[in-house]
C-alpha positions as CSV (number, residue, x, y, z in Angstrom):
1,X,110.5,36.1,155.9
2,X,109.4,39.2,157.7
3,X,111.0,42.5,157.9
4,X,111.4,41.8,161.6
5,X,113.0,38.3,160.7
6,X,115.3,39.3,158.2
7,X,116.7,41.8,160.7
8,X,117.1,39.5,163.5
9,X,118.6,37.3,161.5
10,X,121.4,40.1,160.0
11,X,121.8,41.2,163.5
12,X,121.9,37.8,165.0
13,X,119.6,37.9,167.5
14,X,121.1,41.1,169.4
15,X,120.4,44.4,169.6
16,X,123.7,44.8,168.4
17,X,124.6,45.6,164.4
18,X,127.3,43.1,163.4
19,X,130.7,44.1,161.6
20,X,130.6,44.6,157.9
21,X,132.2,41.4,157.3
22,X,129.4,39.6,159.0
23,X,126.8,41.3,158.3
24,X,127.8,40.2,154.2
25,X,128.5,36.9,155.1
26,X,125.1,36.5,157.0
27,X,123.4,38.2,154.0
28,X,125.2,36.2,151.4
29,X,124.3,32.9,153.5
30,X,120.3,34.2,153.4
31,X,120.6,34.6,149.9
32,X,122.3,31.1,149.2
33,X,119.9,29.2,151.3
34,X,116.8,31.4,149.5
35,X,118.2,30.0,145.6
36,X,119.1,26.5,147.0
37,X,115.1,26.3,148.3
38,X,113.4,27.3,145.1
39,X,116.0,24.9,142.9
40,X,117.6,27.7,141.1
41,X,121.1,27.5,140.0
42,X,123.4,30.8,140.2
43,X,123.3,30.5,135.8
44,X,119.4,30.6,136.2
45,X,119.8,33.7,138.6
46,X,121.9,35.7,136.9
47,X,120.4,35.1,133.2
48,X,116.9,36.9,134.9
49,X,118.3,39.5,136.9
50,X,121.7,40.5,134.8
51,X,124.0,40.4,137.7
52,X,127.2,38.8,136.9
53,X,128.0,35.1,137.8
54,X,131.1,36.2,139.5
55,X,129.8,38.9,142.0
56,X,126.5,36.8,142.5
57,X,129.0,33.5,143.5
58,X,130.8,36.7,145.6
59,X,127.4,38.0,147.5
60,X,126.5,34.4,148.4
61,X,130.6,33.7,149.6
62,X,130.3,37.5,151.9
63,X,133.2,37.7,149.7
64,X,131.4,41.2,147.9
65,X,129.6,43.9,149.3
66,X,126.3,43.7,147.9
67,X,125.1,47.0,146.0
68,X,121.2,47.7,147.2
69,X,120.2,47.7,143.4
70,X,121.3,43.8,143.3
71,X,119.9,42.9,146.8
72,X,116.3,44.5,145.3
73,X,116.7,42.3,141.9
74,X,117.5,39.1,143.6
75,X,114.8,39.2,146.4
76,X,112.4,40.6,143.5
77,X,113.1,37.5,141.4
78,X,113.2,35.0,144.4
79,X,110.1,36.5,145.4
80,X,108.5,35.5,142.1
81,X,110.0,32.4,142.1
């Protein structure tokens, strides 16, 4: 996914910036659907990165504001993956 991408995707395709609480549910969906792709289980995902099982299962949900620190480990690891 492109940089361009990824933003029209958060933004959802307007030139508008969503709420907060959609902009974390859209993120958290991104996320979800990047793990479920490569096969990796949230255990598998935390055990490499170190975040917690409860706040990654709350980034995926939008349920958790995601810290930039955790967004940078997860896409570093997907990346990899």
């Amino acid at each position: 996914m492109t940089n361009q991408d990824f933003y029209t995707t958060l933004t959802i395709g307007t030139d508008l910036i969503p709420s907060e609480d959609i902009y974390y549910k859209k993120l958290g969906a991104i996320l979800y659907e990047m793990r479920i792709k490569q096969g990796l289980t949230i255990t598998q995902v935390c055990y490499a990165t170190g975040i917690k099982t409860d706040d990654l299962y709350g980034y995926e949900n939008g349920a958790q504001k995601i810290p930039v620190y955790d967004l940078l480990l997860l896409l570093s690891f997907m990346e990899q993956e």
